[in-house]
C-alpha positions in Angstrom: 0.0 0.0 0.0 1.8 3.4 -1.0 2.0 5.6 1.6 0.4 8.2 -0.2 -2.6 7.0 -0.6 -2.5 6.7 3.1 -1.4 10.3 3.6 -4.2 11.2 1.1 -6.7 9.7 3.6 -5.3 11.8 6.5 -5.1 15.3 4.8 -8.7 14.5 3.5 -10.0 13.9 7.2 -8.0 17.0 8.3 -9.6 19.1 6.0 -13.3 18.0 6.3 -15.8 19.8 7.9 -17.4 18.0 11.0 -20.7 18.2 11.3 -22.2 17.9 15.0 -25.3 16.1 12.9 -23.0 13.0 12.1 -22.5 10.4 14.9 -18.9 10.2 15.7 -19.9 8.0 19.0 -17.8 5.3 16.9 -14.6 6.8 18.7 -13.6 4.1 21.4 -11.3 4.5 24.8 -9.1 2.3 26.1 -7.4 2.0 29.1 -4.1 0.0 28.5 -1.7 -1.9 30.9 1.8 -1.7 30.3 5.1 -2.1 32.3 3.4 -1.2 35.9 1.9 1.5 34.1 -1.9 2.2 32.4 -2.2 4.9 29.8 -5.1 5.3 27.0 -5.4 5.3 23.3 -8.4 6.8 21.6 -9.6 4.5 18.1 -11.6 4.9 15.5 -12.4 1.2 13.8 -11.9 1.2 10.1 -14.9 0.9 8.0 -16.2 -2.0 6.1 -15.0 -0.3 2.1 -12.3 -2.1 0.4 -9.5 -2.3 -0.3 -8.8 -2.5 3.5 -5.4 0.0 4.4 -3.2 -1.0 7.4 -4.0 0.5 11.1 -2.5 3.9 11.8 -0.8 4.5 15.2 -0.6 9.0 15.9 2.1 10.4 18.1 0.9 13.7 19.1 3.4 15.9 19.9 4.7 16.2 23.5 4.1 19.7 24.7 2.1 21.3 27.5 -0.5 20.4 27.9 -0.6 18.7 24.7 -1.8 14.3 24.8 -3.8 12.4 22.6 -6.9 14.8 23.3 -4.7 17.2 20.6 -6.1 14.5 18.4 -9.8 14.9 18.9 -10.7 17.1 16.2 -8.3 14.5 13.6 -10.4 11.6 15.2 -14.2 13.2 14.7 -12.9 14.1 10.8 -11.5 10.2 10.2 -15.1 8.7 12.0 -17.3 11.0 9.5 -14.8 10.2 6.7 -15.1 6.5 7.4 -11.6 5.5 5.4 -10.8 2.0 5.5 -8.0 2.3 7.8 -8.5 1.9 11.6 -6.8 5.3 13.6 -5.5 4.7 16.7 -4.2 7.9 18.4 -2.5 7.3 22.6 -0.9 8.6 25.4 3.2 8.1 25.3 4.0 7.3 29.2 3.9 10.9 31.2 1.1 12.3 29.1 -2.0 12.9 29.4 -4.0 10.7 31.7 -1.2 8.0 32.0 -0.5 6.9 35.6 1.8 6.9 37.5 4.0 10.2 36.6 7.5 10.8 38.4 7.4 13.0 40.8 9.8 15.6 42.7 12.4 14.4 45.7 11.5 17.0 47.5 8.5 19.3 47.7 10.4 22.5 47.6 14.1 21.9 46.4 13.0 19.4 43.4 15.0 17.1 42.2 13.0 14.1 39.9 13.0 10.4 41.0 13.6 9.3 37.8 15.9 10.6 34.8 14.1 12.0 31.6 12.5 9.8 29.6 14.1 8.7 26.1 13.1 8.2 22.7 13.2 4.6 22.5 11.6 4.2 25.8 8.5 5.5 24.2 9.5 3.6 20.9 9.7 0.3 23.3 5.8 1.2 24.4 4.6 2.0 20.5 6.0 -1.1 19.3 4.4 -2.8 22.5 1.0 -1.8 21.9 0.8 -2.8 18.1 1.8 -6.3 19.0 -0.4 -6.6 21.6 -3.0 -4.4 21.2 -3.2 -4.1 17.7 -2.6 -7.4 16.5 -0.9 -6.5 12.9 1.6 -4.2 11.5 1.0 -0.7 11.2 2.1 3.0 10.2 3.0 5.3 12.6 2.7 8.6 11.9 5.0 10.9 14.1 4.5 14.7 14.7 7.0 17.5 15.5 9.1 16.0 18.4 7.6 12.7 18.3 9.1 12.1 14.8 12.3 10.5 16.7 9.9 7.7 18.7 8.6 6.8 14.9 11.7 6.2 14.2 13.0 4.5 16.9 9.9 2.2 16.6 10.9 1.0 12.8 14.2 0.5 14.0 13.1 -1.9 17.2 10.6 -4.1 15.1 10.3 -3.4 11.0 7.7 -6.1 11.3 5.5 -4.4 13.5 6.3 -0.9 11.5 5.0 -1.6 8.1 5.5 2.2 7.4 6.2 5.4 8.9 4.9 9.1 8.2 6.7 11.8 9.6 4.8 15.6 10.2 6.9 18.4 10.3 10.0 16.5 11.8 12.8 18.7 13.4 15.2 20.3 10.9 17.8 17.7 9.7 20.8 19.4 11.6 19.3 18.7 14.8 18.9 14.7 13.9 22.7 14.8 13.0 24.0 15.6 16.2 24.7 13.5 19.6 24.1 16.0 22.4 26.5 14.7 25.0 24.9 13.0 28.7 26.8 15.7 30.5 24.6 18.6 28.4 21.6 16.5 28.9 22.4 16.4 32.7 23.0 19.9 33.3 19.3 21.0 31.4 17.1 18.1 33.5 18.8 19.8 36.9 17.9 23.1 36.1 13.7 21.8 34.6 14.0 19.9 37.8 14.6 22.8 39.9 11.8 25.2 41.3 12.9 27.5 38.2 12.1 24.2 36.0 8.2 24.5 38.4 7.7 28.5 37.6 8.6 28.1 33.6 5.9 25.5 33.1 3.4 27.3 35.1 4.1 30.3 32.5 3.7 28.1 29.8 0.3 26.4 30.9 -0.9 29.9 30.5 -3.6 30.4 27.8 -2.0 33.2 26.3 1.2 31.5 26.0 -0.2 28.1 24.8 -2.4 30.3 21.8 0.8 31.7 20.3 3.6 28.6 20.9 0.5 26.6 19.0 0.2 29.4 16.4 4.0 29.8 15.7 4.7 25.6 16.1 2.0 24.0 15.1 -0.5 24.8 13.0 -0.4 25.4 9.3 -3.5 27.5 10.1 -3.2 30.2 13.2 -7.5 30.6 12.9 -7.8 27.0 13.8 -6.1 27.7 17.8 -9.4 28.4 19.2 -11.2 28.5 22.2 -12.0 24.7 22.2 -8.6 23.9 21.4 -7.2 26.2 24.1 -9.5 24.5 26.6 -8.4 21.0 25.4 -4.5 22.5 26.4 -5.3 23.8 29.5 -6.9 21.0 30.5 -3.7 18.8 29.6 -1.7 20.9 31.8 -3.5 21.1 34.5 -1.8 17.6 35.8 2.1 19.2 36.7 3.2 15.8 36.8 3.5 15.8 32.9 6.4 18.3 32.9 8.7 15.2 33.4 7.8 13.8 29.5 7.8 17.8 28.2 10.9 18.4 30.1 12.3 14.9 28.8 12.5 16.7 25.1 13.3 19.8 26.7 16.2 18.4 27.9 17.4 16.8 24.6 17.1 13.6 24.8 16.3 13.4 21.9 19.1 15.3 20.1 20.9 12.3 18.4 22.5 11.4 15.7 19.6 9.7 13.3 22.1 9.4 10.5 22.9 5.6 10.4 19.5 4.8 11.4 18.2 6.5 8.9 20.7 5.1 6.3 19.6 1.2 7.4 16.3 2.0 7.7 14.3 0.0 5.2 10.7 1.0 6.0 8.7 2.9 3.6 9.2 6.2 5.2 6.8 9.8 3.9 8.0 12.8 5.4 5.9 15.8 5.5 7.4 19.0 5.9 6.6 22.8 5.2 4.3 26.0 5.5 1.2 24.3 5.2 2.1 21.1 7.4 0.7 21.4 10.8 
């Protein structure tokens, strides 16, 4: 199955018009078990048309405030458009409503129990759930900083990772360099810190949230509403989830994709410019 047709099928849902009249009560929650942790995934099932196109697994971005819920617009257009692909969109551990989050040492001082989260950590839980959640391979589609899990995911198991679809992935120079432990360390002690606690209070803010959304990600600035500005909020409400942001904040993510990319032998789309978003 070319992967354009399948990115055909997603710009088509993105673009539709939702009408409230439609039922979109097709859209199923799940609450998932994995590793001593739970976390959900939001699907829509595929519908009956043929030919039948593999399951899609969405990787929101990881901002604040930002989960699976970022999806819920994408989800209502792909249950009214009814393709014949199955959309599964979920919570990497830390975000969202995924339980239980790290928390600080100490109340006041800071200090996290655990290091930041990696890449292929998440990766490890993407390929986890389509093997035993999903049952057969899929495409997973990767946004903005979540690109690198994608990734990471082909790598661990091409069998599970029939395909992979990359939105707006960071700039090329910043997948060509290793940023070194030490660096890595010496951001998560600072995030970790009560400064770490006061910048992600300012960035929970509404007004803050409209234009990093505006400037980051969205191909179209009219579409950061109200609604979606609520659904943000709402996402950031839970503190706890500034360990994942703070993860990618930290860099952990900053690594040289070069010979992964170069043995990578996926069917790989990358979308990538002013209108992507």
């Amino acid at each position: 199955m070319p992967l354009h047709t399948l990115a055909s099928a997603l710009l088509a849902a993105t673009t539709s018009a939702v009408s409230p009249a439609l039922p979109i009560d097709v859209i199923r929650t799940r609450l998932l078990n994995y590793n001593g942790f739970t976390y959900t995934s939001s699907v829509v099932p595929a519908s009956a048309a043929s030919p039948a196109l593999p399951p899609v697994v969405l990787l929101p971005p990881i901002g604040v405030g930002i989960d699976r819920t970022f999806c819920g617009r994408l989800l209502e257009a792909w249950a009214v458009a009814s393709p014949s692909a199955t959309l599964h969109a979920i919570d990497v551990i830390g975000m969202g409503d995924s339980s239980p989050k790290p928390r600080m040492k100490r109340r006041l001082l800071g200090g996290w129990e655990e290091p930041p989260r990696t890449p292929r950590e998440w990766a490890e839980q993407v390929v986890a759930y389509i093997t035993e959640e999903v049952g057969e391979p899929c495409v997973v589609v990767g946004q903005s900083n979540l690109c690198t899990v994608a990734l990471e995911a082909a790598a661990l198991d091409p069998e599970a990772v029939k395909g992979v679809v990359l939105l707006g992935p960071p700039a090329v120079e910043a997948l060509s360099l290793d940023k070194s432990p030490e660096a890595i360390a010496k951001v998560w002690r600072i995030v970790g810190s009560p400064v770490g606690a006061a910048l992600f209070r300012f960035a929970r803010r509404k007004p803050f949230l409209a234009s990093f959304s505006k400037k980051n990600l969205f191909a179209d600035p009219a579409l950061v509403d109200d609604d979606y500005l609520d659904v943000c909020a709402a996402g950031a409400a839970d503190a706890a989830t500034r360990h994942a942001v703070f993860s990618f904040v930290a860099g952990t993510w900053r690594q040289d994709y070069r010979p992964l990319l170069a043995a990578l032998a996926t069917p790989t789309l990358v979308l990538s410019g002013s209108d992507v978003g």
